[in-house]
N, C-alpha and C positions, 0 to 999 in steps of 0.2 A: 428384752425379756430373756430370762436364765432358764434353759431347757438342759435336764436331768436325764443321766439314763435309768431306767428300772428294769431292773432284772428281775425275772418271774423264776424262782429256784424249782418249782416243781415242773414247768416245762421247758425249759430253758429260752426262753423265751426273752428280750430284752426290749423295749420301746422307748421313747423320749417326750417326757411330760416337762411341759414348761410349769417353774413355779406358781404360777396364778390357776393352774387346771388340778382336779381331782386325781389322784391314781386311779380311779374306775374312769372318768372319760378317758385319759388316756392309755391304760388297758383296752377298753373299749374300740377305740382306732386299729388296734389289731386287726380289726376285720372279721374275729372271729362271731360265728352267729352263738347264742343262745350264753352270753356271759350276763347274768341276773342283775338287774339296776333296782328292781324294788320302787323304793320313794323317793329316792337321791338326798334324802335332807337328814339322814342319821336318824332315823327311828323304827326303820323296819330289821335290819343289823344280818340282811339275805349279804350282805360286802365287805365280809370282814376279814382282812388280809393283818398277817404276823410281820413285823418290819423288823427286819435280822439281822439289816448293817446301815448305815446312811442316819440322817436327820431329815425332817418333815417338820411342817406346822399344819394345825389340828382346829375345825371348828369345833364346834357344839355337836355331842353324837349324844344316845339314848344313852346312861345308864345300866338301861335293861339289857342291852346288848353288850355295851363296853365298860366295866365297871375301871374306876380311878385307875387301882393296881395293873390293872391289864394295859391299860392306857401307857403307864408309866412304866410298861416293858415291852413298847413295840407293838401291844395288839390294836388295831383302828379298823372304822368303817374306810374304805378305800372313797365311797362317793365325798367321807369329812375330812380327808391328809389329802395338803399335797406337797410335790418334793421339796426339798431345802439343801439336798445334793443327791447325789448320784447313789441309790439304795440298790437293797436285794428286798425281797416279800416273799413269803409263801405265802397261799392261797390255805385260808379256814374254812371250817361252817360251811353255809349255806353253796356258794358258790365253787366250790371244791369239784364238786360231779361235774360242773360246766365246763369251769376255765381246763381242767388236767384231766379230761377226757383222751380218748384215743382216737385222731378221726382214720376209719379203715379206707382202705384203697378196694375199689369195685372190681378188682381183680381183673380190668381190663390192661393196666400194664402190663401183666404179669403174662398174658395169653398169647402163646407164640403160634397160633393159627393151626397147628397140627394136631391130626384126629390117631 
């Protein structure tokens, strides 16, 4: 089995999808909590990542969410691509707020005990 690296351009972010997995599950393995799956089957269009360097192959997605032209310039549901080499993605839509959030630190590192 052929495992791809993918680069997340918006948080730099890189992970390893083997050809037969979606870029949202393996996105998803990140670990991070609260990245939006929706329906998984291309018809809700909450996982729509821009592909800006690399090759993929592509199920069946909505129309309503990915029209032809968009398709055939890199734009996909992440749950219907997956890799076919080593890509870059930025995060669109729906899932943007989730995946390129900023997680803050409780400010417990930062407290050096004196008053």
């Amino acid at each position: 089995m052929t495992r791809y690296q993918v680069f997340i351009e918006d948080t730099g972010e890189t992970y390893n999808c083997d050809q037969t997995r979606s870029l949202l599950s393996g996105m998803e393995m990140l670990g991070r909590k609260g990245i939006p799956a929706g329906c998984r089957n291309g018809g809700c269009g909450v996982c729509k990542v821009q592909i800006t360097s690399g090759t993929w192959t592509a199920k069946v997605m909505s129309r309503e969410h990915v029209s032809e032209q968009e398709q055939a310039q890199g734009c996909v549901l992440a749950c219907r691509a997956m890799p076919a080499s080593d890509m870059k993605l930025a995060v669109v839509g729906k899932m943007k707020k989730s995946v390129c959030r900023v997680v803050e630190t409780t400010g417990a590192e930062s407290a050096t005990g004196s008053t």
